[in-house]
N, C-alpha and C positions, 0 to 999 in steps of 0.2 A: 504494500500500500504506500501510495503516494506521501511526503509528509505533508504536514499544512504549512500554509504560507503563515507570514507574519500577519497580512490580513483579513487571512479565514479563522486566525486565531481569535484577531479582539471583534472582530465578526460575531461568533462562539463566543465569547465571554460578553457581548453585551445584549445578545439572546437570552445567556443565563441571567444574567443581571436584571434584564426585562421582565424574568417569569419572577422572581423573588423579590424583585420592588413593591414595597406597600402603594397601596391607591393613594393619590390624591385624595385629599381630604380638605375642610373647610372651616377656617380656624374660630373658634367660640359662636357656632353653630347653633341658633336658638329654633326649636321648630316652636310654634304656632297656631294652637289650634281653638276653633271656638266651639261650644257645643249646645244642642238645647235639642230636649228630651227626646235623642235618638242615641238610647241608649246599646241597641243593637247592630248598627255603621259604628258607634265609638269602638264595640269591642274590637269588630275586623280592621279597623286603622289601629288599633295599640298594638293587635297580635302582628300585622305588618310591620310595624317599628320598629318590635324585638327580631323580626328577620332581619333588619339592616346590617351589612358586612361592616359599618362603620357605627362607632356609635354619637349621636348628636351632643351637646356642650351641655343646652339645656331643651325642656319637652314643657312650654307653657300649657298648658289646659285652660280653657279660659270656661266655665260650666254658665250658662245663661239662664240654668232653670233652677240652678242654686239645691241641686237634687241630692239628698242623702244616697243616694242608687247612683250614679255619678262618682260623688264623694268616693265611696266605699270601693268601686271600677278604679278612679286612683292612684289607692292607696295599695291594691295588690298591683296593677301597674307598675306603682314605684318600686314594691319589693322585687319585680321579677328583672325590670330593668337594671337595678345594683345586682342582682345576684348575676347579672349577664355581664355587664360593665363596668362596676362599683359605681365609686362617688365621682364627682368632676370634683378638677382641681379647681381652685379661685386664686388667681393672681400667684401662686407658688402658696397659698397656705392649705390649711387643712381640706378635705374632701366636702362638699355639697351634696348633699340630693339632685341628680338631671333634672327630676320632675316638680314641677311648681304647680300645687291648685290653685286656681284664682277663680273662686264663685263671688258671681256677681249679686246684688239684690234685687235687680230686678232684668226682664228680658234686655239688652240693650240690641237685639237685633245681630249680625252680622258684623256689620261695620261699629258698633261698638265693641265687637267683640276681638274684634281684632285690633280696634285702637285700644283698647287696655290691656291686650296681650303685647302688641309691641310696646306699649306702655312699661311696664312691668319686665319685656326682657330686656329692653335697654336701659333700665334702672340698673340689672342687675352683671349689664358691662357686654351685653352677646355685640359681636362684629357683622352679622348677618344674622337675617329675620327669613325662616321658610313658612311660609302660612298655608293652611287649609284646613277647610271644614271637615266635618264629623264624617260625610259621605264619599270620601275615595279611602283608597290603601295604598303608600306608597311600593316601591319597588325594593327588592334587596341592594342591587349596584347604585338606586338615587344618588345617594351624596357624591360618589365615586364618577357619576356621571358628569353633576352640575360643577366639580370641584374645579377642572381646567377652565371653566369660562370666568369664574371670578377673578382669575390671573387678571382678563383685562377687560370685565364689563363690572357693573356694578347693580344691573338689575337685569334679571334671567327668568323667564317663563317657559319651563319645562314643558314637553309633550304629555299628552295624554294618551290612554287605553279607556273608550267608553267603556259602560258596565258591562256591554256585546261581548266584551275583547277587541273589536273592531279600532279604528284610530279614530281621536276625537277631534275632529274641527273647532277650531277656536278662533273668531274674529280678533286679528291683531291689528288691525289700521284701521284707526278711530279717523273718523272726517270731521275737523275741531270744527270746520265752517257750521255743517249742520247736525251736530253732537249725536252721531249714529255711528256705530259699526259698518265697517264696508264689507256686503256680506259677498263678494265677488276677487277678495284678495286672495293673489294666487297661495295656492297651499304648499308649492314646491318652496324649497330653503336654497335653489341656484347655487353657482360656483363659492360662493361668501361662506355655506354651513349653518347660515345663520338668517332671518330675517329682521332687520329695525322696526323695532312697535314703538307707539305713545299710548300705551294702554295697559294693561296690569290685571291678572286673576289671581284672587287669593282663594284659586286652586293650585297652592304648589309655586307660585310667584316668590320667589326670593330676593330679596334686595339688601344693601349693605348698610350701617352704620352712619356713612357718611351720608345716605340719603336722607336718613331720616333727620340726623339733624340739619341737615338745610331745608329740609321741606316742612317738615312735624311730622305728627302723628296720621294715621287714616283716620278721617272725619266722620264722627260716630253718629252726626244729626243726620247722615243718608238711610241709616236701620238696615235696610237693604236696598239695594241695586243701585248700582252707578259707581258706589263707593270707591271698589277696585279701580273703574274705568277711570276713574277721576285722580283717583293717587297715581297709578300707572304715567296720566298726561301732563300730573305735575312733576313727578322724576324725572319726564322727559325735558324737562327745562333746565334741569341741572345735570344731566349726562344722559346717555344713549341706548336706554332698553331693547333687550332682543331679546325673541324668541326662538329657539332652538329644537330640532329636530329629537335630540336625546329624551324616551319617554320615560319618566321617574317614576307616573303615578299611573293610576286607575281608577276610576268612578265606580263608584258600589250601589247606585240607588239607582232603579230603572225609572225613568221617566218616561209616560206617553208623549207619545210624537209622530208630525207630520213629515214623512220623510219629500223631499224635494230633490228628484231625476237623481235618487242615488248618491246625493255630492253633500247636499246640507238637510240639515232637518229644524222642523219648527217645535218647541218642545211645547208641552202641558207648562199651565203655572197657576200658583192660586190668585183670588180677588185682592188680597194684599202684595201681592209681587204687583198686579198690574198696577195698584193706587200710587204706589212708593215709582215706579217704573215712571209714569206720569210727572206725579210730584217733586221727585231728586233731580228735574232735568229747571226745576227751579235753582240749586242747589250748583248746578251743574253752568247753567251760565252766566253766576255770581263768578264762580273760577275762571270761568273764558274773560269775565270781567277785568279780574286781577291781573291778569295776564296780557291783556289788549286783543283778543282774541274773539270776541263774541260782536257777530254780525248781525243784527235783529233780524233781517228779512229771512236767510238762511237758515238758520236758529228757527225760527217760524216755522218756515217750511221742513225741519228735522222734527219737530215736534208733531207735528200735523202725521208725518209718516211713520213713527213712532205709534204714533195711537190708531195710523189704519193697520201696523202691521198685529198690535192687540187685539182688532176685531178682528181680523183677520185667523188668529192664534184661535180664539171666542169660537168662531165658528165652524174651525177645521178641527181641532183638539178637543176644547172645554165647551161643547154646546151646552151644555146641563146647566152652566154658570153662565148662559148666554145676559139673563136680566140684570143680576148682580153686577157682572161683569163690567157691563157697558157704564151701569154710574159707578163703579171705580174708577174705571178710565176718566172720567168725564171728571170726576171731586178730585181725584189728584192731579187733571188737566187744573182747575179753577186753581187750588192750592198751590202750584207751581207758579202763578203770575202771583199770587199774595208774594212769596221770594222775593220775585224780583223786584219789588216795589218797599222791603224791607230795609230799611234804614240802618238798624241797628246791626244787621250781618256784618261778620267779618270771616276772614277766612281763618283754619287753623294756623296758631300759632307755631315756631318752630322748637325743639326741646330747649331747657337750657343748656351752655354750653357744659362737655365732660369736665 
């Protein structure tokens, strides 16, 4: 046999070197999570967690229903997680608990729940915030995945696994003119790997430390809908979110839906998505305000189509909810112009400095 050259040697040694390298990893790692009385999606996202190949800094729980049944999920959580990973270190002193309860007193919705989660984990010093709700399950390889792109972005929206297994389409190019998702952006990631968003889901949206203190908190008067969409487009003002092909996560809740030629689908949603849906895009062009951003006519016209795509939702999905429906849409249409004519609004504040 031949002998080997000098450079089929370090060839061979950085093969080896390659399979025996630890993953990237993501440094004081806070996940994120908000809950409210889905007590049986919390369990399949905890039991997800403990398959992670990496283990996270800290695991915020943020409970909305303030539940002893909750509570008590937890606290064997927490023990199964130390007996996986121990404590986390803090600053070189003694070990922590990963897991932080933080029940709330009363529902704050979504977007409360997530501005008091990253509340609370950047008190507690985390460099990156991964957020999501009670209804996916992340992946084992996650962290290991999103680890290389924080080298050089600072806000990263992971791929999806609907609850099918199927790939999840996700509108990532917000139209600031007329404050809608562009439901026609290409799904392909092209040469880059990558696509540039101004938008943000906290399904699995991770962003950095330095975001948050330039921008605040997520804004908890949206309860739900928009919230995400809105923090996403303010990050964009202060660096350059992308969304990425690497799928971390999975959806666990089947939702009904109107599928569209196979490519997108129209989901089910309740009378309260559609009021708040309406209502936050009050909410929503106080920010385009801040910003210089917000064109009345545009805006108008986003709104307008906004509420025909709800009827529309109404009739192809949730006929049952057709009556209710239609004045939800309609009281959170009226309550969205009360916003705009609020005097006393201001935008969130930013944290104070570390």
């Amino acid at each position: 046999m031949c002998p080997m050259t000098n450079g089929n040697v370090l060839k061979r040694n950085a093969a080896e070197s390659g399979r025996h390298a630890k993953p990237a990893t993501i440094d004081k790692l806070a996940m994120v999570i908000t809950t409210y009385k889905r007590q049986n999606l919390l369990a399949t996202l905890f039991d997800s967690i403990l398959a992670l190949e990496q283990a996270p800094w800290r695991i915020i729980v943020v409970d909305n229903e303030h539940s002893d049944e909750t509570k008590g999920m937890v606290e064997e959580f927490e023990a199964k997680v130390t007996g996986r990973w121990g404590k986390t270190i803090v600053d070189g002193n003694g070990g922590q608990s990963r897991v932080v309860y933080a029940p709330q007193t009363e529902n704050l919705g979504g977007a409360g729940g997530f501005s008091a989660g990253v509340k609370k984990a950047y008190e507690l010093g985390a460099e990156w915030f991964w957020v999501m709700d009670d209804d996916v399950a992340v992946l084992p390889d996650a962290i290991a995945k999103l680890a290389p792109w924080t080298k050089r972005h600072e806000v990263i929206q992971g791929s999806r696994f609907d609850y099918d297994g199927g790939p999840f389409y996700w509108q990532y190019d917000f139209r600031i003119g007329l404050g809608i998702p562009n439901p026609i952006a290409p799904a392909a990631f092209g040469p880059a790997g990558y696509r540039v968003m101004n938008t943000l889901c906290f399904e699995g949206g991770l962003f950095s430390r330095r975001v948050v203190k330039e921008i605040g908190l997520p804004d908890p008067r949206f309860f739900i809908y928009w919230d995400d969409t809105i923090y996403g487009y303010r990050a964009s003002k202060v660096t350059q979110p992308i969304v990425v092909p690497d799928v971390v996560l999975r959806r666990t809740r089947e939702i009904g839906n109107w599928d569209i030629a196979g490519v997108r689908q129209l989901n089910s949603t309740s009378d309260m998505n559609r009021y708040h849906i309406m209502r936050n895009r009050g909410y929503m062009a106080r920010y385009f305000m801040v910003y210089g951003d917000y064109r009345p006519f545009l805006f108008a016209l986003g709104t307008a189509a906004t509420a025909a795509k709800e009827i529309i939702r109404l009739v192809a999905v949730d006929r049952e909810h057709l009556r209710t429906g239609l004045v939800q849409i309609a009281k959170g249409w009226w309550d969205s112009r009360k916003l705009l004519h609020d005097t006393d609004w201001r935008p969130m504040p930013a944290p104070l400095d570390d």
